[in-house]
SEKE-425672 format. One record per atom (N, C-alpha, C): x, y, z; residue in one letter. Coordinates in steps of 0.1 Angstrom, whole numbers, padded with zeros to 4 digits, always signed. Layout:
<recs>
XYZA...
</recs>
This chain:
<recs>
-0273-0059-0020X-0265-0046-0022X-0267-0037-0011X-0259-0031-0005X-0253-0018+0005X-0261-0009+0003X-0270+0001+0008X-0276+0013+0004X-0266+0023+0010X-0261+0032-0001X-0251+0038+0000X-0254+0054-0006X-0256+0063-0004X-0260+0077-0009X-0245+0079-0020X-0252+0085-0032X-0246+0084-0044X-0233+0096-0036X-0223+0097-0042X-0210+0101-0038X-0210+0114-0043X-0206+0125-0031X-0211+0140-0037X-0190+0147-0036X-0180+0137-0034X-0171+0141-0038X-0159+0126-0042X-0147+0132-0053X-0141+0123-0057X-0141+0110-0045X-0135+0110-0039X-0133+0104-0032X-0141+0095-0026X-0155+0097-0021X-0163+0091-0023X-0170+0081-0027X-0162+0085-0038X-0168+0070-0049X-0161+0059-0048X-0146+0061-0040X-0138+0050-0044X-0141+0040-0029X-0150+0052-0017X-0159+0047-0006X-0169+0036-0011X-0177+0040-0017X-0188+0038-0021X-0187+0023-0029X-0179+0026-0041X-0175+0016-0048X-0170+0000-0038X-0163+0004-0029X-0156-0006-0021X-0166-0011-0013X-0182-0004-0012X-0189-0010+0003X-0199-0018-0008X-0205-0010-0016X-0218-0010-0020X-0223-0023-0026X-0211-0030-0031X-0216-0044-0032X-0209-0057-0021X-0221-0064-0019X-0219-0073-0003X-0208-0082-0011X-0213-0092-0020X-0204-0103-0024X-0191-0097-0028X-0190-0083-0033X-0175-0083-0046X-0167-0078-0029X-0176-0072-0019X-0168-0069-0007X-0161-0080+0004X-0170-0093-0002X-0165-0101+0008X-0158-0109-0001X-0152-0104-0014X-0140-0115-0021X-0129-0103-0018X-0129-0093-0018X-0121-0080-0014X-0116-0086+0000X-0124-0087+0010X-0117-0091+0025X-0114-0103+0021X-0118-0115+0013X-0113-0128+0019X-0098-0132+0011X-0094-0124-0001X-0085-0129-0007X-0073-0129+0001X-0069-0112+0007X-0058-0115+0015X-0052-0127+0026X-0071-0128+0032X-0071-0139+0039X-0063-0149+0036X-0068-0152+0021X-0067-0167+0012X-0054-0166+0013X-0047-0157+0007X-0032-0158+0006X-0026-0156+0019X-0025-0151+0031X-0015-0146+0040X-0022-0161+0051X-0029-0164+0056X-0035-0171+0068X-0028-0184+0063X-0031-0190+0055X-0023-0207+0049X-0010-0203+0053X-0002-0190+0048X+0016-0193+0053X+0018-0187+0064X+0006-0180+0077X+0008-0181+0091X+0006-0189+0099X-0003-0202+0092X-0002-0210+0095X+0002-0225+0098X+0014-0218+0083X+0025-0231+0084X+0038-0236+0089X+0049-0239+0087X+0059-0243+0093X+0068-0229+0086X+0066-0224+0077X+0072-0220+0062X+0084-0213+0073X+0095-0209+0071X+0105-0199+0077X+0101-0184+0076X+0103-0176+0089X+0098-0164+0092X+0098-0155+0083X+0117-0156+0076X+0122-0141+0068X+0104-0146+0053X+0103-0159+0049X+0092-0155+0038X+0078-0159+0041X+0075-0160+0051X+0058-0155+0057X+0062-0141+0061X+0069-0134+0063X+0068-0117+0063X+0067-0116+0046X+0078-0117+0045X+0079-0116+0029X+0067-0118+0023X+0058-0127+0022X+0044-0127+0018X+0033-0118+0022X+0031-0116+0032X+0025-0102+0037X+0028-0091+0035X+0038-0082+0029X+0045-0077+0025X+0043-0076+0008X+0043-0081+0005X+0042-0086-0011X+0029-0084-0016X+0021-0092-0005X+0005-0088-0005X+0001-0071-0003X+0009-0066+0007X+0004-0052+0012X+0010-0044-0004X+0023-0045-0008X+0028-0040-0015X+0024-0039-0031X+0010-0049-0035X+0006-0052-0045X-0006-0042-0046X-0015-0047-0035X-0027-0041-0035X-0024-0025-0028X-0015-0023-0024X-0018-0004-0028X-0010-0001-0039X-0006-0009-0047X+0006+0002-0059X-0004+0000-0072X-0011-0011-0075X-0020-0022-0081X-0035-0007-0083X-0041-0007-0074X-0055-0004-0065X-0054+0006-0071X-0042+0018-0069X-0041+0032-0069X-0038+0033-0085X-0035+0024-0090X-0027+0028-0104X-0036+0024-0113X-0044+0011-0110X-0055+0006-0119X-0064+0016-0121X-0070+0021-0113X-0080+0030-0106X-0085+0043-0110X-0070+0051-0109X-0067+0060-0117X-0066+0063-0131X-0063+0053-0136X-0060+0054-0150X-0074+0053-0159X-0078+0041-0147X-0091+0040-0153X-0103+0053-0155X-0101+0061-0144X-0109+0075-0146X-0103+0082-0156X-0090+0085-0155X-0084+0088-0169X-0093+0089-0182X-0094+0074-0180X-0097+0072-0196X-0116+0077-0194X-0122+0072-0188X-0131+0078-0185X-0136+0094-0186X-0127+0100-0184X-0127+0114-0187X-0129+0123-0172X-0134+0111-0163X-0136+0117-0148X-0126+0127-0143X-0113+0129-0140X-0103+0134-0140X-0098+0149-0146X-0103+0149-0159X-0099+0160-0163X-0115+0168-0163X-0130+0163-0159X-0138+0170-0154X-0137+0175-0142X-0130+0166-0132X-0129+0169-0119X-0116+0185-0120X-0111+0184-0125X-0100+0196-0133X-0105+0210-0134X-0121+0208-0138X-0125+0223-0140X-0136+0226-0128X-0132+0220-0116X-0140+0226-0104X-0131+0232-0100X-0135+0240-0085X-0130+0249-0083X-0116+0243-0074X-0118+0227-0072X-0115+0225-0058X-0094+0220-0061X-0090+0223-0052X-0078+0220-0053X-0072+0209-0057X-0065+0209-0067X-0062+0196-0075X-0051+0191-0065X-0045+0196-0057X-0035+0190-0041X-0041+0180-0034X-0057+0193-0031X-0063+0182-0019X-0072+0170-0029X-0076+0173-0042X-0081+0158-0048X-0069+0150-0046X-0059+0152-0049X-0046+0142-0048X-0045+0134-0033X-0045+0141-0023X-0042+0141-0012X-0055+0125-0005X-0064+0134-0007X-0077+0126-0006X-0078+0113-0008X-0073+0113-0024X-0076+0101-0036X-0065+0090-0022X-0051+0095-0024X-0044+0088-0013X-0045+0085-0003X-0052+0091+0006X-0057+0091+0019X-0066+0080+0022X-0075+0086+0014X-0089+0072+0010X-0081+0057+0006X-0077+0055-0001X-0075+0044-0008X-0059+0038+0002X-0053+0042+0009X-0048+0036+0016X-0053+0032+0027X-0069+0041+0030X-0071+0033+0045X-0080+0023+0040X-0091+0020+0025X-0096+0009+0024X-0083-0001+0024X-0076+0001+0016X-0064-0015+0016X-0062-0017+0027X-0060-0008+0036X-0058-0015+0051X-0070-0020+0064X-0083-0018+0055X-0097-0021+0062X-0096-0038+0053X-0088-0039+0039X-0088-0047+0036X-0078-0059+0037X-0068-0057+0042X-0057-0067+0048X-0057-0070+0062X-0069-0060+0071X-0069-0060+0087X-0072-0073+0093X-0085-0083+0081X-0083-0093+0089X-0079-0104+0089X-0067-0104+0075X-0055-0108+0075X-0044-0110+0083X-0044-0096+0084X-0036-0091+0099X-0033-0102+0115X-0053-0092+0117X-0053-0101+0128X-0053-0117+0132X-0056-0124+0120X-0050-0136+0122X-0037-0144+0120X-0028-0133+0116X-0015-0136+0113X-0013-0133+0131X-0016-0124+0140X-0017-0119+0153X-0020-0134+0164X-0031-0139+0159X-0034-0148+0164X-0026-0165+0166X-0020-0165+0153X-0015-0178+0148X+0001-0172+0155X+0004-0159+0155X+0017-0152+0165X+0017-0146+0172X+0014-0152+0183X+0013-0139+0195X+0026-0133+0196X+0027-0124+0200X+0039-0112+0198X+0039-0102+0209X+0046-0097+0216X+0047-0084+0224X+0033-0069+0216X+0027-0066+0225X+0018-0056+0220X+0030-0043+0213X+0039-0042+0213X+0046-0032+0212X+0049-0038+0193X+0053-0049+0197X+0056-0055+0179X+0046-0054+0173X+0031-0061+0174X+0018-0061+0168X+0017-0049+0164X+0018-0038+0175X+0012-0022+0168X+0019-0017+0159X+0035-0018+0158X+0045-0015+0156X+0046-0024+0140X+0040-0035+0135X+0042-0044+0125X+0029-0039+0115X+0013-0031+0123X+0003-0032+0117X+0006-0012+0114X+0014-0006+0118X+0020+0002+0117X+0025+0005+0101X+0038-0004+0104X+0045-0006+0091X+0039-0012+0075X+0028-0020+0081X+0021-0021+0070X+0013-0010+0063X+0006-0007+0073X+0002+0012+0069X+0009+0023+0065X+0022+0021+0068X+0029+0031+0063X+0037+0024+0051X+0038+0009+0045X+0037+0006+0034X+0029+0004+0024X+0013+0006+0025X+0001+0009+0019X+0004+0023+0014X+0006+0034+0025X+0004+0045+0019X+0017+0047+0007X+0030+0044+0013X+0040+0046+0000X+0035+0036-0011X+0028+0026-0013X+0024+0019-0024X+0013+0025-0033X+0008+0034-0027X-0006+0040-0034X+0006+0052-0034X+0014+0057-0030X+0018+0071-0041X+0023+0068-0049X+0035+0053-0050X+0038+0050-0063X+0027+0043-0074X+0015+0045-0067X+0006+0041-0076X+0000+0054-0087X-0001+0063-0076X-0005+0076-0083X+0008+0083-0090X+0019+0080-0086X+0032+0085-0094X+0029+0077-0106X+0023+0063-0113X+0026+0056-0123X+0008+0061-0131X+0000+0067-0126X-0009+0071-0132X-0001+0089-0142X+0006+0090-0138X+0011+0106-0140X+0020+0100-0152X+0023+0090-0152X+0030+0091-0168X+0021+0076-0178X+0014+0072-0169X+0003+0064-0181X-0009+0065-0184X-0013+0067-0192X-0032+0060-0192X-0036+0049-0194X-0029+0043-0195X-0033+0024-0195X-0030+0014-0184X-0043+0015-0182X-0043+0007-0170X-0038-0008-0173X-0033-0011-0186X-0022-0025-0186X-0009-0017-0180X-0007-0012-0186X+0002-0004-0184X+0011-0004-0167X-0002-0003-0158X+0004-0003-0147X+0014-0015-0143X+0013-0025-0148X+0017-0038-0140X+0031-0034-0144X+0032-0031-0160X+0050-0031-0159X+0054-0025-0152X+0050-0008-0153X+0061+0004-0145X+0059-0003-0128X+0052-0008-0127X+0046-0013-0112X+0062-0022-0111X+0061-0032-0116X+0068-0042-0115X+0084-0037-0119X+0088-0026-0126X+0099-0017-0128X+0105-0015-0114X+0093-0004-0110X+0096+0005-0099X+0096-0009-0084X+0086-0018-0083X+0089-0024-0069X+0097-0031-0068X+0102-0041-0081X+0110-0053-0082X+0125-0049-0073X+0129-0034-0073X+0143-0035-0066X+0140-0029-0055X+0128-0021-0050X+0123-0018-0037X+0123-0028-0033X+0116-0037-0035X+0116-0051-0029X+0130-0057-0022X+0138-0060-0036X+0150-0064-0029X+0158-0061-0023X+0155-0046-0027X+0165-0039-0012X+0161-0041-0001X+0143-0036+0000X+0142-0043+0014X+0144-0054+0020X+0153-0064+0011X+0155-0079+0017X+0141-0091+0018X+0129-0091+0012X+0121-0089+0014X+0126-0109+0017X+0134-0116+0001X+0139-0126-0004X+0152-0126-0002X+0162-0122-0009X+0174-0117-0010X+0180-0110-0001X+0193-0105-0001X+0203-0098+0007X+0190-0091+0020X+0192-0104+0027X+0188-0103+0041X+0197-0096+0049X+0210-0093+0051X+0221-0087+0059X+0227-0081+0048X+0221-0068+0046X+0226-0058+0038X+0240-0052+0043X+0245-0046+0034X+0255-0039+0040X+0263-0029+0028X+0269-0017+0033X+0274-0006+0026X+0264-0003+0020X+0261+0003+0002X+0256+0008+0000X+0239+0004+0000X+0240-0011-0003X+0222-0019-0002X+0217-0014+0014X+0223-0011+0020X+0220-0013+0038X+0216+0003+0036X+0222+0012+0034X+0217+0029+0031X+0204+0036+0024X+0207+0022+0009X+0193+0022+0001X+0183+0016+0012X+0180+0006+0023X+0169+0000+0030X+0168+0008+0037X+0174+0020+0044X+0169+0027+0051X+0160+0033+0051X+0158+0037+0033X+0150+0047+0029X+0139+0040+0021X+0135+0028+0022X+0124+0019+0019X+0117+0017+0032X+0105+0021+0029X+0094+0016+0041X+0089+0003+0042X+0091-0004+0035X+0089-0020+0029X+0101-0022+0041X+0110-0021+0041X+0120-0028+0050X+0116-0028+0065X+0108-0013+0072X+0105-0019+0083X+0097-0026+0086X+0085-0027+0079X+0077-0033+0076X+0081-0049+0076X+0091-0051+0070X+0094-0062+0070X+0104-0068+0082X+0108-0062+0087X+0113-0065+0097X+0101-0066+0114X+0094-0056+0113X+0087-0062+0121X+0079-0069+0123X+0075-0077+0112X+0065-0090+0106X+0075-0099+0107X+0091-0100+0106X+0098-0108+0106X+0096-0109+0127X+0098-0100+0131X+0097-0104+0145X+0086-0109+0149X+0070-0109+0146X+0058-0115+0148X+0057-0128+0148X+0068-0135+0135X+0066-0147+0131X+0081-0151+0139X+0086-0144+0148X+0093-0153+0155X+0111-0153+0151X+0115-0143+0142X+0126-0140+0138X+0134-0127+0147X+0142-0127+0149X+0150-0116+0157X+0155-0108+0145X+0154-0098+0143X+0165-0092+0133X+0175-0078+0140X+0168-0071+0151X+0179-0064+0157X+0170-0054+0154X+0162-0051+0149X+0156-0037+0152X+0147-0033+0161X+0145-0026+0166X+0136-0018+0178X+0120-0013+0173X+0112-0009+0181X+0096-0010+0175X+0100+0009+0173X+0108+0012+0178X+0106+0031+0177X+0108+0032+0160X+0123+0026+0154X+0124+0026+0141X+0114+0028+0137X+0105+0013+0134X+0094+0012+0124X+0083+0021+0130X+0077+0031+0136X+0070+0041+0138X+0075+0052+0130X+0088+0057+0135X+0096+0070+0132X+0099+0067+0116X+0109+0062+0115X+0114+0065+0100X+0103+0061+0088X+0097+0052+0090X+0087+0045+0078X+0075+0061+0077X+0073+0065+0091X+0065+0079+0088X+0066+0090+0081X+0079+0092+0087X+0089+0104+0082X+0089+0099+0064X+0093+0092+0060X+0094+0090+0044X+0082+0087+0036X+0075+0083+0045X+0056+0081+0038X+0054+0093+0035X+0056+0104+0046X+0050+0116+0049X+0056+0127+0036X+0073+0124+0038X+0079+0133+0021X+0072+0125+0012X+0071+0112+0010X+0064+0110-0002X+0052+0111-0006X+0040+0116+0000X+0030+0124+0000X+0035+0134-0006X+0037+0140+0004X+0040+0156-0001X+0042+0158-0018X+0055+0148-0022X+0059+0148-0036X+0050+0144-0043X+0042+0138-0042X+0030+0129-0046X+0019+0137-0055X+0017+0148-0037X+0004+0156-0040X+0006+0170-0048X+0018+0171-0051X+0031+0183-0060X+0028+0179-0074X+0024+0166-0080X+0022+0157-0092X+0007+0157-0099X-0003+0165-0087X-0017+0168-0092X-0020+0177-0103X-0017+0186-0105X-0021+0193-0116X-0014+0188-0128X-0005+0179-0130X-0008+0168-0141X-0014+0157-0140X-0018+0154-0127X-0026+0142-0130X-0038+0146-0135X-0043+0158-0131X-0059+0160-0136X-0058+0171-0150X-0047+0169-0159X-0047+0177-0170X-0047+0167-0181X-0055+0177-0193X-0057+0165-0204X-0044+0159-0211X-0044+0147-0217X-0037+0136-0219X-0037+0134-0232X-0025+0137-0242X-0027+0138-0256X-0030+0120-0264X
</recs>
């Protein structure tokens, strides 16, 4: 076990928790592995080895954040953390902050061997490990949006599976790959789509989009949905009849 100094804020613990044990850390790094590395290094067609990486990114932050939360919920952690002095924004803010950059300390070396098995223009690779980041973070606010109306951590998988099942397919992740009219307007405003598109370029698919897109717009909409996210704290940390 990790010597790790006991956590002197929220956030901290969800540090702490993630380092402090060696074995539960190295089934945390290797699962992505397990899953994403076998279909970069198969024959499989591009559009669903993105699609798989994607699915993986898009599980474990909506999953992570929702489980997590609820679980302090019930715990009562949350609504003690309620009567400090400290801003129930920036604990929101934090909780998200934190827990999107472990998912992505935890899919990185998944990543890089998807990088390996495809070599790619440096501009795609940054641009693809980008959009994954900027689909972690929108997966952990709809994680913390589905803690704000449940306390059961079963609970999460449905509203989870509610809310991503048509994000998904708008983004084409499977389905209506060549969107158009109104499905093509809806993908604009899913970060999953660039994401998916520039993992579709890594694995060797063209789809027509440029690396500026997936920087700019996947930002821009991570960034409102924060914002809305961290507007949702003072009921996250209020008591729960």
């Amino acid at each position: 076990m990790m010597r790790l100094s006991p956590p002197d804020a929220y956030w901290k613990k969800d540090v702490v928790l993630f380092f402090s044990k060696r074995f539960a850390l190295l089934i945390k790094m290797l699962y992505p592995v397990a899953l994403i590395v076998p279909v970069a290094a198969s024959d499989i067609p591009a559009q669903y080895a993105a699609a798989v990486v994607g699915i993986v990114a898009v599980m474990a932050g909506t999953f992570g954040a929702g489980e997590s939360l609820t679980a302090d919920l019930n715990d009562g952690i949350l609504l003690r953390l309620a009567l400090t002095p400290l801003s129930p924004r920036r604990v929101v803010f934090e909780i998200l902050a934190v827990n999107a950059v472990l998912d992505f300390i935890q899919l990185l070396p998944a990543l890089l061997l998807v990088y390996v098995f495809h070599p790619a223009p440096l501009v795609w690779v940054l641009a693809a490990t980008f959009g994954v980041l900027a689909t972690l973070v929108t997966a952990n606010c709809i994680g913390i949006f589905i803690a704000n109306i449940t306390s059961s951590p079963a609970d999460v998988l449905l509203y989870a599976t509610a809310i991503l099942a048509p994000l998904i397919y708008v983004s084409g992740f499977f389905r209506n790959q060549n969107a158009e009219g109104i499905p093509a307007i809806l993908r604009d405003f899913v970060p999953f789509a660039y994401m998916n598109d520039a993992l579709k370029e890594i694995f060797g698919l063209s789809t027509g989009s440029v690396p500026l897109e997936v920087f700019v717009y996947p930002a821009v909409i991570a960034a409102v949905l924060a914002f809305c996210v961290c507007l949702t704290a003072p009921r996250l940390l209020s008591p729960r009849l």
